[in-house]
N, C-alpha and C positions, 0 to 999 in steps of 0.2 A: 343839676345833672346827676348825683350822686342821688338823688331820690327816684330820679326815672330812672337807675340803672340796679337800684334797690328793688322797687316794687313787683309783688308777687313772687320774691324770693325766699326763702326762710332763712331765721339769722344767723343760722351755719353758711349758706351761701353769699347771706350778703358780708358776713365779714371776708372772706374770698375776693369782694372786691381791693383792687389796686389801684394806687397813687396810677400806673399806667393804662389801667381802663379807663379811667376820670379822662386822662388827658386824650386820649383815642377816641375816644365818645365826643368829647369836646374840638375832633380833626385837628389833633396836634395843637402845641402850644407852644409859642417860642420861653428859652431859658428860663428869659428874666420873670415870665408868668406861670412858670410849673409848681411853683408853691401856692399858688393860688388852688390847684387844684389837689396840690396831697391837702391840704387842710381839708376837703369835704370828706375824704375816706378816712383821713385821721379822726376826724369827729363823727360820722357814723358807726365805726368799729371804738370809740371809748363809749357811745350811747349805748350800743351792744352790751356791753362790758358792765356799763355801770349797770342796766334794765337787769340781767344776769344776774348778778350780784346781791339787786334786792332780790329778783326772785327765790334763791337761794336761800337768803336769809330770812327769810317771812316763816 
C-alpha cells in the first residue's frame, strides 16, 4: 500500500506520507494491526533518507 500511495510523487512528497494515510488507504485498521502499517512509512521515509544521504555524499 505504501508503494501505491508513493508512486508518482517526488520524495519530498512521499516522505509527507503518514503512519495515518497507510492506515486510511488500508480502510481503517483495528489497534492490534496499526503497527503493521506505521512499519511501511517508517521504512519508506528511512529508504528516503538513507538514498539522500548517498546522494549527498558522492
Amino acid at each position: 500500500m505504501v508503494s501505491d500511495i508513493a508512486k508518482g510523487k517526488t520524495l519530498e512528497e512521499a516522505l509527507k506520507i503518514t503512519n495515518k494515510d497507510v492506515a486510511n488507504e488500508l480502510g481503517g485498521l483495528p489497534k492490534n494491526k496499526m503497527h503493521c502499517s506505521n512499519l511501511g512509512a517508517d521504512a519508506l521515509h528511512a529508504a528516503i533518507k538513507d538514498y539522500q544521504e548517498k546522494i549527498k555524499n558522492k
